[in-house]
N, C-alpha and C positions, 0 to 999 in steps of 0.2 A: 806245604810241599811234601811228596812223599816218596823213599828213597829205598828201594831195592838193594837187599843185602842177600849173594848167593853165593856159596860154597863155604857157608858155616859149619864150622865144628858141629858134631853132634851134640856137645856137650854144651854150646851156647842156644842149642836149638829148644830151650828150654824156656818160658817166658818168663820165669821167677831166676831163671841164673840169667836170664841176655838184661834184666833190669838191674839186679845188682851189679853187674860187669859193668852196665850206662852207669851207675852210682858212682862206683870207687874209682872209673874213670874221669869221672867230672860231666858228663855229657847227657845224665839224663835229665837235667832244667831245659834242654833243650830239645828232648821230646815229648811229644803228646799223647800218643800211643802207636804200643808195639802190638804187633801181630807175626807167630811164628809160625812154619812149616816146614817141623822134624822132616830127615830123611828118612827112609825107611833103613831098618839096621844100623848100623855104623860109619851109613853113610853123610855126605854134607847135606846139609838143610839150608832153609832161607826164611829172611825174617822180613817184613816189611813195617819200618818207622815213619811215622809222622812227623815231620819235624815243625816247631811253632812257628818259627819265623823263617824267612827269605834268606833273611840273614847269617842265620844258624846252621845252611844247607851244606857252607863250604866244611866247616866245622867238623860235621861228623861226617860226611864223605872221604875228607882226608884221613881221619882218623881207619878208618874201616876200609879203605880203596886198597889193595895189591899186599895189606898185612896176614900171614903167614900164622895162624893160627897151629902151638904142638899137638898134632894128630891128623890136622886136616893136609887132605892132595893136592889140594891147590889153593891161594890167594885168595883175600875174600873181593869179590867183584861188588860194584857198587854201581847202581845205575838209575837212571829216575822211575818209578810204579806209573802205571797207565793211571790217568782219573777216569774217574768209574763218575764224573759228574758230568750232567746232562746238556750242560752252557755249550755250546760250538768251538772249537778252537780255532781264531780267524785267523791262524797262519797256517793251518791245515788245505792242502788242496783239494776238492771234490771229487772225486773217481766216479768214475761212469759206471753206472748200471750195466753189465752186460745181459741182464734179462730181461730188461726193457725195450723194445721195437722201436725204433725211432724211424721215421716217414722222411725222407732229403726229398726236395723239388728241384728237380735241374731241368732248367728250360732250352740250354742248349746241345744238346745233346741229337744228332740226327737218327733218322730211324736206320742206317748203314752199321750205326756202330750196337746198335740194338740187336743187329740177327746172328744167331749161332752161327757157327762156323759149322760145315757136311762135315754128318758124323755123331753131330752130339744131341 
């Protein structure tokens, strides 16, 4: 599972400082890998973890969900990463093509309700 961390400190936007921060916290046995994106300047960045197990997810979510990093403007948000894998997700509902032409056959339909209205 892989867990969206956004409005990181500049200074944890760092991949060699956000894994010793996992270290001395106790949390990085519990990740697989991290992937960072500094903000530009000073400002917050975002880091995306892997986390090993299912189990492990509540874990560092809590840890990282609405804490207050000194320097950063706002709470760190935590939220689940889109999978980038190719399996279907079968709770996901199908959206329709709107570029696609689809042909409907309606048989009842008389030819009264078929003609323009004078004018058009």
């Amino acid at each position: 599972t892989t867990l969206h961390l956004r409005n990181l400190t500049w200074k944890l936007c760092d991949e060699g400082t956000l894994q010793t921060f996992l270290e001395r916290s106790g949390l990085m046995e519990s990740i697989e890998k991290i992937r960072v994106k500094p903000g530009i300047g000073q400002r917050s960045g975002s880091a995306t973890l892997r986390v090993k197990t299912v189990e492990e997810v509540g874990k560092v979510a809590k840890f990282f969900h609405g804490r207050q990093f000194p320097g950063a403007r706002s709470p760190v948000a935590v939220s689940f990463a889109q999978s980038h894998s190719r399996a279907p997700d079968p709770f996901k509902i199908p959206q329709p093509s709107f570029g696609d032409p689809h042909r409907v056959e309606c048989e009842h339909l008389s030819d009264e309700l078929l003609t323009l209205p004078p004018g058009l």
